[in-house]
N, C-alpha and C positions, 0 to 999 in steps of 0.2 A: 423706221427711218427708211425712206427711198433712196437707193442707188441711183446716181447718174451711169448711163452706160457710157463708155468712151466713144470718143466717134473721131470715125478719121479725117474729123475736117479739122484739125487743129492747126492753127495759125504757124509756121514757121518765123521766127525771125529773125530778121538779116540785119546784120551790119557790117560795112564794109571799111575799106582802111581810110576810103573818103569820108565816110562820117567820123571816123573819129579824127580823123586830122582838123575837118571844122569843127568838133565840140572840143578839141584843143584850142585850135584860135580864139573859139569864145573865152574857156577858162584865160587865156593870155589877157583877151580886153579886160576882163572881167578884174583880172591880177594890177593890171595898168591902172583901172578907171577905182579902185578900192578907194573908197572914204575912209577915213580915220575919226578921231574928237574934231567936232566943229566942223561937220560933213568936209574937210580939206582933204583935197584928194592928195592918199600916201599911197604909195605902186608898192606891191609886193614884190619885190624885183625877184627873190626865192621862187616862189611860185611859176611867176614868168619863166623863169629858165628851166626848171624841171618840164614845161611843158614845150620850151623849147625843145630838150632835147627827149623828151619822146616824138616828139616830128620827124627828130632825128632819127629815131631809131626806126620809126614808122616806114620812114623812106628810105629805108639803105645806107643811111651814110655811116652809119658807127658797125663796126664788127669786130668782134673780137679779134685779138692778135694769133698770129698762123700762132701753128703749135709744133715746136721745134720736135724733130724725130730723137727719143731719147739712146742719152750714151749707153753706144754698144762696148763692151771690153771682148777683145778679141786674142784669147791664148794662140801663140806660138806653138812651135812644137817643142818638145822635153828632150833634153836628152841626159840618157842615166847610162853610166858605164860606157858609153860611145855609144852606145844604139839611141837612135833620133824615133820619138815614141810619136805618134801623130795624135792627137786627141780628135774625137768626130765627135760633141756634144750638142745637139740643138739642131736648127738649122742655119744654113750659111747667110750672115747677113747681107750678103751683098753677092745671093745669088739670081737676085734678077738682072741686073746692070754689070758686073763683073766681065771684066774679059780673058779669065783663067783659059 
């Protein structure tokens, strides 16, 4: 059996968010213009929108929701017998912005 040698002219290929936003449009017409029994055109209105909204998503418009900073609990200081115990565990949550 013969080996092919590799060779570095190997075709690259490209696709960009333009083409797929038009092989979306197509699938849209294509969802709208759906034949059903008795070639009567029935629109896939389902389809239509999931490809609506990957356009969406294509373009920017949908992101996810920020992502809230999660709750810190922040001990106080202790005090046992009258002495006031300092605790220093971790670091300070709010030692960049603080104005201590």
């Amino acid at each position: 059996m013969v080996r092919k040698k590799k060779t570095d002219n190997i075709n690259k290929i490209t696709y960009s968010k333009n083409d797929s936003f038009e092989n979306l449009k197509a699938v849209q017409e294509m969802a709208l213009n759906k034949k059903g029994k008795d070639d009567e055109i029935n629109p896939d209105i389902s389809l239509f929108l999931k490809a609506e909204e990957l356009k969406g998503k294509l373009c920017g418009l949908y992101c996810e929701k920020d992502k809230s900073a999660p709750n810190i609990n922040i001990m106080g200081s202790v005090i046992i017998d009258g002495n006031e115990l300092q605790i220093n565990v971790g670091d300070n949550p709010c030692s960049d912005n603080c104005d201590d």
